[in-house]
C-alpha positions as CSV (number, residue, x, y, z in Angstrom):
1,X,5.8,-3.6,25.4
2,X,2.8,-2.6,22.9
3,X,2.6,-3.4,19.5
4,X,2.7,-0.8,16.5
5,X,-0.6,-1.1,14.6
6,X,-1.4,0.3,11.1
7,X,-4.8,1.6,11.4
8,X,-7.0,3.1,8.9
9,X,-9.8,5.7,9.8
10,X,-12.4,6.9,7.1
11,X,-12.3,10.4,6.8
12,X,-15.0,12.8,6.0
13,X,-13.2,13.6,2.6
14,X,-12.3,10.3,1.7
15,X,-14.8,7.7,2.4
16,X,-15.6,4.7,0.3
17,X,-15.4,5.5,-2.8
18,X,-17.9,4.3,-6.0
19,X,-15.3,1.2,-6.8
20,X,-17.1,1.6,-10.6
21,X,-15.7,4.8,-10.7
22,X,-11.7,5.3,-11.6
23,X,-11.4,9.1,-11.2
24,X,-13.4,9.1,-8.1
25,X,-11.3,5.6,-7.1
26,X,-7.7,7.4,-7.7
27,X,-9.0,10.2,-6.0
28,X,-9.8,8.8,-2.8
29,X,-6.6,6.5,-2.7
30,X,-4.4,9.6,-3.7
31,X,-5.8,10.4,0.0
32,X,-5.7,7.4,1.8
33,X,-3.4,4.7,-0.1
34,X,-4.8,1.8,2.5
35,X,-8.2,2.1,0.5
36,X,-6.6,-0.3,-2.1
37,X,-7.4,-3.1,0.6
38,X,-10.5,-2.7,0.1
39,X,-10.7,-2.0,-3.7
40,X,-11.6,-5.0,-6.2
41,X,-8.7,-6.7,-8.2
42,X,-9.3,-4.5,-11.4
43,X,-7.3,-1.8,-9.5
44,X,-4.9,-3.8,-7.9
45,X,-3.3,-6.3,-10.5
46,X,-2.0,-5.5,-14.0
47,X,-0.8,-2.6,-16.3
48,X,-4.0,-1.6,-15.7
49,X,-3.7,-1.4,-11.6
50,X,-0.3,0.3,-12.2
51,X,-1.6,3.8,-11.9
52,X,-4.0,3.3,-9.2
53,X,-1.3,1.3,-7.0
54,X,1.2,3.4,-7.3
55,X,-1.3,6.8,-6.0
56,X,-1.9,4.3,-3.1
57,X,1.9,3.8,-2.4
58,X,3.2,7.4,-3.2
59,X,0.3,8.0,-0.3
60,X,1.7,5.4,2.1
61,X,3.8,3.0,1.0
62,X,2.5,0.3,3.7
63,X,-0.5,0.0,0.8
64,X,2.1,-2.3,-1.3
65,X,0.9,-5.0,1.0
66,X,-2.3,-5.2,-0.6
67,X,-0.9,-5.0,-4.2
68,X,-0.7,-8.1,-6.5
69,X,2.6,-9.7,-6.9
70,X,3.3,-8.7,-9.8
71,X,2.8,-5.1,-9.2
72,X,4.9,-5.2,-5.3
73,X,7.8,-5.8,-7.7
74,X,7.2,-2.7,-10.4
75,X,10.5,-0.2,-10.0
76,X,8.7,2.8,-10.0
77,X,5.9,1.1,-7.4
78,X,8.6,-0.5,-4.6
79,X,10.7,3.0,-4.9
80,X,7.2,5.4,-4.1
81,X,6.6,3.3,-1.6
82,X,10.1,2.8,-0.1
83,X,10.8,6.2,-0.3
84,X,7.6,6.8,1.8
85,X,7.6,4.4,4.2
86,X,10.7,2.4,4.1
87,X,9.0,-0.4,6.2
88,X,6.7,-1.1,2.8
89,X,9.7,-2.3,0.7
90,X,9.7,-5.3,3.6
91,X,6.4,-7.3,1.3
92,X,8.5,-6.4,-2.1
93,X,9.4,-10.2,-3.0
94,X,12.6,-9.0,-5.3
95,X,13.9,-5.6,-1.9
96,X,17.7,-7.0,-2.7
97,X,17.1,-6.2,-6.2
98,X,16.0,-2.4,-5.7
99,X,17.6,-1.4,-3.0
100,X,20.5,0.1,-4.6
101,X,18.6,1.7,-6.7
102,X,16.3,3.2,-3.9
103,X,19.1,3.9,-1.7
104,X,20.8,5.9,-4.5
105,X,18.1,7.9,-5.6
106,X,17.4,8.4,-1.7
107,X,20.7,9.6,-1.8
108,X,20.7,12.2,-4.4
């Protein structure tokens, strides 16, 4: 029996991105989400992470796992990234508490 394994490649259109650099930043996680594993804490905790956590998870939703806390429990964050992957919503520390609202608006 093999294992599955997440595994990130760098592509030739989304590389490393300049971390000092937000647009560039939200660009490149809009194309790979798993960047945010690699991207420093400014983008990944906080209202100010918000934006660039939620690009990551709307992209795939596994990148939840490298969110802060606070942010793996944001509605509109664990319902992007449920709604991608529904694996992801497995790291959100409050799943009983969304899932009827993701399974409705699945639903609709």
């Amino acid at each position: 029996m093999t294992k599955s394994v997440v595994k990130r490649t760098k592509s030739a259109n989304f590389g490393e991105p300049n971390w000092s650099n937000e647009a560039e930043v939200m660009g490149a996680l809009m194309g790979d989400g798993l960047l945010l594993e690699e991207a420093p804490e400014e983008y990944t905790e906080g209202p100010d992470g918000k934006p660039f956590v939620l690009a990551a998870c709307t992209q795939n939703g596994l990148a939840l796992k490298f969110a802060a806390l606070d942010l793996r429990d944001d509605k509109d964050i664990a319902l992007a990234a449920g709604k991608q992957n529904w694996r992801a919503l497995q790291v959100c520390t409050i799943m009983k508490r969304f899932l009827g609202c993701f399974c409705s608006s699945v639903l609709e």
